[in-house]
N, C-alpha and C positions, 0 to 999 in steps of 0.2 A: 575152522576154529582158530580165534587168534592166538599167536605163543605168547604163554605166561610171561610175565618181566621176570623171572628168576631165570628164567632160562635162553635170556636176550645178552650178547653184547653188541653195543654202538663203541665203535673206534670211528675216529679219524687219523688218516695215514698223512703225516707232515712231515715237511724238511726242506731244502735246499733242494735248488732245481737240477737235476742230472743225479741227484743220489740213486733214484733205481725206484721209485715209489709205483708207481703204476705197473712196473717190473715186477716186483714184491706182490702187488695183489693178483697179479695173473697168477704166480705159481701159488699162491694161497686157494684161486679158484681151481687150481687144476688138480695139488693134491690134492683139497675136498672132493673132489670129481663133479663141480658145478660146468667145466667145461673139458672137453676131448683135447685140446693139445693146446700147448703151451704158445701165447702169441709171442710175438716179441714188436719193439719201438721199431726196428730197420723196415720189418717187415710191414708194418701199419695194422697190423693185428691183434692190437691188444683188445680184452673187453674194454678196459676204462677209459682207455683213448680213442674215439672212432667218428671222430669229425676232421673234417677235409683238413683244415687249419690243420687238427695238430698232428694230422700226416706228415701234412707240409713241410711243419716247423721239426716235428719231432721234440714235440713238448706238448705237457697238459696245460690246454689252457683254461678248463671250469674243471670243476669238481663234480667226480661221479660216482654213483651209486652201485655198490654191486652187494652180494651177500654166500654168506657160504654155513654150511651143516657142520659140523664140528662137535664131537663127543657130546650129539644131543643137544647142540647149546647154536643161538641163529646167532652166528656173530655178522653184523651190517659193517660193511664197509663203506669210507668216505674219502676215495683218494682224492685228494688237492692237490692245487698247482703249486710248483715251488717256485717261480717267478714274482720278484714281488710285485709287479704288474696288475697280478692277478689273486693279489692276498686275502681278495674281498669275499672269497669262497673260503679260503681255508678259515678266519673268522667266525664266515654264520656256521659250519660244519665243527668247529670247537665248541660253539655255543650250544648243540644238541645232543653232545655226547659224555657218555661218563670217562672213555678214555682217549687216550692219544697214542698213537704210535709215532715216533719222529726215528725216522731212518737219517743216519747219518752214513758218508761215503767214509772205507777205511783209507781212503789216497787222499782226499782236504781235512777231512777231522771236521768238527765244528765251525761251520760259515754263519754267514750273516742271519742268512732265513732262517736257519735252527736257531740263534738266542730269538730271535720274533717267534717262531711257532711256542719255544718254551715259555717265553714272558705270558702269551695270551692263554696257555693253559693254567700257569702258575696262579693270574690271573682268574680264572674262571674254577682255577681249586681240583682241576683234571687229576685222574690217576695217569703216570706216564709208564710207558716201555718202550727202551729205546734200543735199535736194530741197526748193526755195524753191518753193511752192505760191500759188496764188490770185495770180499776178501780176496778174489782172484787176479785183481789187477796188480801190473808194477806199484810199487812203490805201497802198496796196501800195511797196512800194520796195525791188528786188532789194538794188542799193548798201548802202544801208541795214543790211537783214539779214543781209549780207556780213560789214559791217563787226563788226554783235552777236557773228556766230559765230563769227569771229576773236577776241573779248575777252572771249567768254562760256564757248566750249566747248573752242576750238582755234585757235592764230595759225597750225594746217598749216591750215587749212582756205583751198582754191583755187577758182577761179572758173573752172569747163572749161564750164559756157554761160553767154549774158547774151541778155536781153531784147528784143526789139525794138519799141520803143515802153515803154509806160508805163500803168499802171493802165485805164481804158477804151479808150485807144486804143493795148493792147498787140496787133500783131497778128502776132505768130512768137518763135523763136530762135533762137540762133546756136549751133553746135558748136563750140567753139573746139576742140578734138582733130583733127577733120574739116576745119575751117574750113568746114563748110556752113551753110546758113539751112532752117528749117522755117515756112512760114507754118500759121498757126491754121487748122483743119479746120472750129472752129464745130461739135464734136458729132460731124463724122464720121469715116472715115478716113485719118491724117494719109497724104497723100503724098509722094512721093519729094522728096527737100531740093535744094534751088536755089540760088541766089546769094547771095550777103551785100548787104545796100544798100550805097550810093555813102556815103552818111551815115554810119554806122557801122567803117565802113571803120580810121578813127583808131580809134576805141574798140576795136575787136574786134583791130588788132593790138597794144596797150597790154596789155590782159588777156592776149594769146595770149603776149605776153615774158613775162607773170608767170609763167603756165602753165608754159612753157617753162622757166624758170628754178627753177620749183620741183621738176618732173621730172629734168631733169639735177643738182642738187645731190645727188639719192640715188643718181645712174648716173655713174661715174667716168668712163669708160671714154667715154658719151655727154659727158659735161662736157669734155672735153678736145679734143674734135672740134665741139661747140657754142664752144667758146672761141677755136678756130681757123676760124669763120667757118665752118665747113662747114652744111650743106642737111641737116637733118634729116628724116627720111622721116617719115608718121602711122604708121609700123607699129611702129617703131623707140621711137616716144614711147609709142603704147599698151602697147607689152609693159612699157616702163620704168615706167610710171605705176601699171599693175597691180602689180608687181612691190612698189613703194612702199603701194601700197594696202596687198597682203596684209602687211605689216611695220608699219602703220601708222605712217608716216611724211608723208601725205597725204593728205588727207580732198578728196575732188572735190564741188564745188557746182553740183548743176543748176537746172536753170529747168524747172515747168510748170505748168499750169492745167487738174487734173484734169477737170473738170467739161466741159470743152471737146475732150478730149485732145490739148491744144499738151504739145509737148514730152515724149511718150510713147517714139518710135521711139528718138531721140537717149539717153534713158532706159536705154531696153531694153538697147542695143549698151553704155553703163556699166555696167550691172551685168553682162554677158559677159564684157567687157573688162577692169573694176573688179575685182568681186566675187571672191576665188580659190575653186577648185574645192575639196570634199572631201581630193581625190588631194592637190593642193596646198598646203593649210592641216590642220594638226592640231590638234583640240578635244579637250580632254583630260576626256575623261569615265569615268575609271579604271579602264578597260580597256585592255590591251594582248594581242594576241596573232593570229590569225586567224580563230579559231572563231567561229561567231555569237554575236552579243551584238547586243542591241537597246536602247532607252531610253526607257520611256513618259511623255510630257510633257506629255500633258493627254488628261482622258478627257470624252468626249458621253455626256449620257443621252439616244440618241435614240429618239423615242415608240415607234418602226416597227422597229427593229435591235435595240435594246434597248441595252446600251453598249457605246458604241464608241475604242479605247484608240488614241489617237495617239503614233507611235514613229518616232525616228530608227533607222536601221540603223546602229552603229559598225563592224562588220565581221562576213563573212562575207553571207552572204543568206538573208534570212526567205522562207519557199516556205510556201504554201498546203497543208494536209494533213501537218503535221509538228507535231513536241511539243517543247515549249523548258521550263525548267526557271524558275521563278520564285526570284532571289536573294534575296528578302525572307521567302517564306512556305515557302521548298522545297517546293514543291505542282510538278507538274507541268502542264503546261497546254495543251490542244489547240489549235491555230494551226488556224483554219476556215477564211473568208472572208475575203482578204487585199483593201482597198479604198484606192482613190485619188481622194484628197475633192476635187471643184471646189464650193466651199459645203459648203449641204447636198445636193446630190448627188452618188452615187459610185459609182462602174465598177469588177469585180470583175479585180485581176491576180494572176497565177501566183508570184508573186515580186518582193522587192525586195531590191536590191544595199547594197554598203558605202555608207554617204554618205548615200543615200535618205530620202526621209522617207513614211510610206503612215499606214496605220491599218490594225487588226486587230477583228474583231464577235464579241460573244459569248465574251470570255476568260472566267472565272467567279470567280477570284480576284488580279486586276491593277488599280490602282489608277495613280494618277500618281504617279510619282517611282521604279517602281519596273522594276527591270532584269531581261531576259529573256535566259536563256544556253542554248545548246545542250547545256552539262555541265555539273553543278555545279562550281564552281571559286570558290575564294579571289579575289576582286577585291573592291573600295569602291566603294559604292553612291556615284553622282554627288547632289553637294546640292544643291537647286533653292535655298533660302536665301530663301523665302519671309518676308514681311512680319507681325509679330504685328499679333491686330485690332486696333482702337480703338476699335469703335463698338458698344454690348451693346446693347441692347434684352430685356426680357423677353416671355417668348410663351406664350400662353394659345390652345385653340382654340378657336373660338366657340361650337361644339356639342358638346353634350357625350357624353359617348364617342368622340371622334374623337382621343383623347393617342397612341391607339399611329398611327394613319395620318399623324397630323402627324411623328410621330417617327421613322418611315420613310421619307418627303416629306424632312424634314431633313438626315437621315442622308444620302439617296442623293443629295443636293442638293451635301451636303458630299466626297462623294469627288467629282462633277465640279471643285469649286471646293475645293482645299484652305485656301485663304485663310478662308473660312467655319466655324465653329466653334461647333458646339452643347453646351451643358454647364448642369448642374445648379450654380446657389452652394450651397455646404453652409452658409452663414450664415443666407441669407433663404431657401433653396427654392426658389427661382425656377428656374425655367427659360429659361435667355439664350440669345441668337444672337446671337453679335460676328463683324461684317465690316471691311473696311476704312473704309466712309462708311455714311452713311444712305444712300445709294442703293442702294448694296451691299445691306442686308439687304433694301430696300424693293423690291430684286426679288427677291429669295432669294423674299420673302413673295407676291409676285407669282406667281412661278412653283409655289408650292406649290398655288396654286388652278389654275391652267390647268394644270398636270399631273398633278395627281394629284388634285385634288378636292377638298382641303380647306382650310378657311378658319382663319387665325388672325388675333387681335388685340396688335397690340405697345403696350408699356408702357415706361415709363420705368423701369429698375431702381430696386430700394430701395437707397440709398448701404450699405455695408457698413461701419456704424461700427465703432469699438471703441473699450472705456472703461482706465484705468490709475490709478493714483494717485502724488501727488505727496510726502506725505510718510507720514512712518513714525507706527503707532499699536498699540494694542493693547488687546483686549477680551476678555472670559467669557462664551463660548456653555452654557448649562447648562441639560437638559432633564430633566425631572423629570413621571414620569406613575406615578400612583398607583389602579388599578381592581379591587381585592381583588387577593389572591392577586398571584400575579408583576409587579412594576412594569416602568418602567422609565428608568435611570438613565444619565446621561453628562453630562461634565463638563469642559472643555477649555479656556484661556489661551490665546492666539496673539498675536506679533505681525507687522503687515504692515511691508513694509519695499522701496521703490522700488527696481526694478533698472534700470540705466544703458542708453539707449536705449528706454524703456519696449517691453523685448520679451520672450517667456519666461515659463516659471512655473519658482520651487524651491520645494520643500518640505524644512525643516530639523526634526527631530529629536532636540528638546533636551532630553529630560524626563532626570532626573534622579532616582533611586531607581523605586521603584515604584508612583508618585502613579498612573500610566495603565497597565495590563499592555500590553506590546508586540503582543499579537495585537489591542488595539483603537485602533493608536495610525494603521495604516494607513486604518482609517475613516473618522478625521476628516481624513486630506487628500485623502481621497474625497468627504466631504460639503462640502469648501472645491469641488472640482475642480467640482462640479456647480454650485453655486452661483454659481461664475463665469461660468456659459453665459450668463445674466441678469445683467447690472448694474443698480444703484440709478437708473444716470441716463437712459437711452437701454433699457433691456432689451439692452445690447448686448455682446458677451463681454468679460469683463477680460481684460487680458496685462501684463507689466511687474513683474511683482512677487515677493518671496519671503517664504516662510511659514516664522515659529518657531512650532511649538511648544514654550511651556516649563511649562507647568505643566497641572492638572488634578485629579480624584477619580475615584472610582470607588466599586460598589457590589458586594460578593461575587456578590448575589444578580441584585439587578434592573439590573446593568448586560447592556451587546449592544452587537455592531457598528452595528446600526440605530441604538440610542440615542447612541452615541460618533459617527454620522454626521449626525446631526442636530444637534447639540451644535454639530461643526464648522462645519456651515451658519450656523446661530446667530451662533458669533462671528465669521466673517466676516463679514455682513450689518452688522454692530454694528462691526468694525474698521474694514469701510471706508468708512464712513459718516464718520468722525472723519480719513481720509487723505486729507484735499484728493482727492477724486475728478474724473477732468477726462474730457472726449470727446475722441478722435483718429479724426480722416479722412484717410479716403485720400488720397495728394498723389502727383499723376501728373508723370513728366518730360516734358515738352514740347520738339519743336522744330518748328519753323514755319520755312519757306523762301519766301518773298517777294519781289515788286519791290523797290526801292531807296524807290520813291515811296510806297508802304505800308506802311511800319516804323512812323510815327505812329500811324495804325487800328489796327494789329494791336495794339502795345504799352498805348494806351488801352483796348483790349477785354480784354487779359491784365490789366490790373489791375480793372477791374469784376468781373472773377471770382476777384480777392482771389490773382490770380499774384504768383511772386516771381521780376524775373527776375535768370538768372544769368547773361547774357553776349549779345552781339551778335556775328557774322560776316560782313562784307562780303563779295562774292566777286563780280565780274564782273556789273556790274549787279541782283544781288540777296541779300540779306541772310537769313541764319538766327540766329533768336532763339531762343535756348536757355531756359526758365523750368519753374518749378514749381509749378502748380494744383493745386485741391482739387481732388476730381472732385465 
């Protein structure tokens, strides 16, 4: 039977990469008891991490699926990579859920990828819960990062736990909701929560007034019986506080220290409590009605399955042994093996409900982004709004004969990851792969060898110049060949002449009587057009310019479009040698989002590479620089 939407939550777990995210969902799996021991990153044993790569790197580098049982309620989890490399997953994994979890580290506070994860939820209208990690490292400081994420991402953001104790000698938390204490497990099972210390006692009801006072500010009805002294219940706040959640009107800050699984259990019950159901919350992914509709948001190439398409259920229920309609390619498409991923592995179910989120093996024509309907029907395909690349690299394979299996490798590389983008330049010939970083492609290239066998070599792209001229000139292209019998003759005047924005070709048509017959007048701005593919200065195509012809001869006998195209070549070569000819490169727009204390470095480095910049944005501890580079 599928679970009802009331009793579903969808998070995606966000943040900055090394916050502890995939750390966090282990010990989420393990106190629910979906797995026997706690992995860890050193060891390569996490559920969510368990491809070679991100052994290797010790980093997530896709987004995976796991799920856990919680006070009756399937909460799906969606850990993402914090690399922005690889931001193309946490994206579509925002776009399918009603909440977001963004774990911040307590030792950097608020980084880069956290205002990105918060913008795109803010954006998509997400309920947030945000999770101060690593309390037990140096330099850790709950307070601290409290106070960042108040100034940085949100002045709602409230303190529903705090601490007990402090970087090494942190040893529990407090539930300010509950008003219970959780001491540290050290790795194992947290168990059932206990008392508050004698010490803490001040603190914890200082925060629990804030708590308090930020809940009833959104509950009237609660506000007016808090203001008259009355005894508030915890049942009474939790429904209120949720209630404000799903409205985003409060953002709740927990405490924990994955690695250890403090502060898991207290966790769990927020996001039940927190997070609104499906039923609850509506995600508008442009469908309305009851019929099935599904929404694929990220596809596996896996070795043993073959691909395997990850999908939200928007309504109706996807069943095992049924054929759904594809709104992209109208192909029709057999629904096989219907699976529910913990990692990489996955247990085959009968169906999944409205709300749900599963995966489907073996579609044959489904890709990511793309929606599945019981009937064809008139709806709008949901936009993921993915990020353009940045980063090309040219690619060569090492052995030769291997261009079509590298090209296959690619290809099938690029529908798991649409961020990824293989393409031919029609300038240079090259063959590029633009990701979002060098790391990005540098596993793309990775994974081409461990999966599929073949090896490529990356290059630095050839800059794609282009050449233009500065002012106006004019010259006589005239070709004259004489070998017995039929010559041949052409004769042509042009002048060049700088168009505004160096961008464009015209050709003007000025001849006057019958110095050139009109059937060969079209030739020579055929043999100008070619001639332009090469410039004088770089061999690089002109642009910017327009062509008169005004003058020329001709021969009864030995003239030809050949000859009249040659001609033109001619005097192009010889105009624009005389028109101040200059090189134009590419100039990319840049913007750069940074700490406050690195505006210095970064703007020194933009001008070594001959940046211009156009403008500075302060914003809650960190600045974005707007400028324009050569590439």
């Amino acid at each position: 039977m599928p679970v009802e939407p009331g009793k579903i939550r969808n998070v995606a777990v966000v943040g900055h990469r090394s916050t502890g995210k995939t750390s966090l969902v282990e010990a989420m799996l393990f106190q629910a008891g979906a797995i026997n021991r706690l992995g860890t990153i050193e060891a390569g044993n996490t559920t969510g991490d368990w491809d070679d790569d991100e052994h290797n790197r010790q980093m997530s580098l896709a987004a995976s699926l796991c799920h856990v049982e919680w006070q009756d309620r399937k909460i799906n989890l969606i850990d993402t990579p914090g690399d922005p490399g690889f931001q193309g997953d946490m994206i579509a994994a925002l776009r399918v859920v009603e909440g977001a979890l963004v774990v911040v580290s307590a030792v950097m506070g608020v980084e880069v990828q956290t205002n990105r994860a918060w913008q795109r939820a803010d954006e998509y209208d997400l309920s947030r819960v945000v999770v101060v990690n690593m309390l037990d490292r140096e330099r850790a400081d709950f307070f601290r990062t409290l106070e960042a994420l108040r100034d940085q991402l949100s002045p709602r953001c409230v303190a529903v736990h705090l601490p007990i104790g402090a970087e090494h000698e942190l040893t529990g938390v407090v539930d300010l909701l509950h008003m219970k204490a959780y001491t540290s497990p050290e790795g194992e099972r947290e168990g059932g929560p206990g008392e508050i210390p004698a010490e803490l006692q001040d603190q914890v009801a200082e925060y629990r007034e804030k708590l308090l006072d930020s809940v009833v500010e959104t509950d009237e009805a609660l506000m007016e019986r808090y203001l008259d002294g009355q005894e508030l219940c915890d049942e009474e706040v939790a429904h209120a506080l949720k209630d404000a959640v799903t409205r985003g009107e409060i953002f709740p800050v927990a405490c924990a220290v994955a690695t250890k699984n403090l502060g898991t259990t207290a966790l769990l019950d927020l996001l039940v409590e927190g997070v609104p159901s499906p039923a609850k919350k509506h995600i508008d992914l442009g469908v309305e009605g009851d019929g099935t509709a599904a929404f694929v948001f990220k596809t596996i190439a896996d070795p043993f399955a073959g691909r395997i398409n990850v999908l939200r259920v928007i309504s109706g229920e996807v069943k095992s042994d049924s054929t759904l309609a594809n709104h992209r390619s109208h192909s029709k498409e057999r629904v096989g093996q219907l699976l529910t991923l913990q990692g990489k592995e996955h247990t085959q179910e009968a169906a999944f409900g409205a709300g749900d989120i599963g995966a489907v093996a073996k579609l044959k024509d489904t890709t990511t982004g793309d929606l599945l309907l019981d009937t064809e029907r008139e709806v709008e395909t949901p936009e993921l709004a993915f990020p353009e690349p940045v980063m090309s690299f040219a690619v060569t394979p090492k052995a030769k004969g291997d261009e079509e299996k590298v090209g296959t490798a690619l290809r099938r590389l690029s529908e798991e990851d649409p961020t990824l983008v293989i393409r031919r330049d029609p300038q240079t010939g090259e063959q590029l792969l633009s990701g979002l970083s060098q790391i990005h492609v540098e596993v793309a290239v990775d994974r081409v060898k461990s999966r599929f066998g073949a090896e490529v070599e990356l290059h630095q792209p050839r800059v794609p110049y282009l050449e233009t001229i500065r002012k106006e000139s004019r010259a006589q292209g005239r070709y004259k060949k004489q070998t017995g019998g039929r010559g041949q003759f052409g004769d042509a005047v042009i002048v060049l002449e700088p168009l505004e924005g160096h961008q464009g070709y015209e050709f003007s048509d000025e001849i006057v009587g019958g110095v050139i017959p009109q059937g060969f007048r079209p030739a020579v701005d055929k043999g100008i057009q070619e001639a332009m593919q090469h410039g004088e200065l770089a061999g690089a195509p002109v642009q910017g310019l327009r062509v008169r012809l005004i003058d020329g001869s001709y021969h009864s006998v030995d003239s030809s479009e050949m000859a009249f195209k040659i001609a033109g070549s001619l005097a192009f070569k010889q105009a624009y040698e005389q028109a101040d000819p200059v090189l134009l490169e590419p100039i990319m727009d840049v913007e750069v989002t940074i700490p406050d204390e690195s505006v210095g470095a970064v703007n020194g480095d933009l001008n070594s590479r001959r940046g211009r910049l156009q403008g500075m944005e302060p914003k809650g501890g960190m600045t974005t620089i707007k400028a324009e580079v050569p590439m």
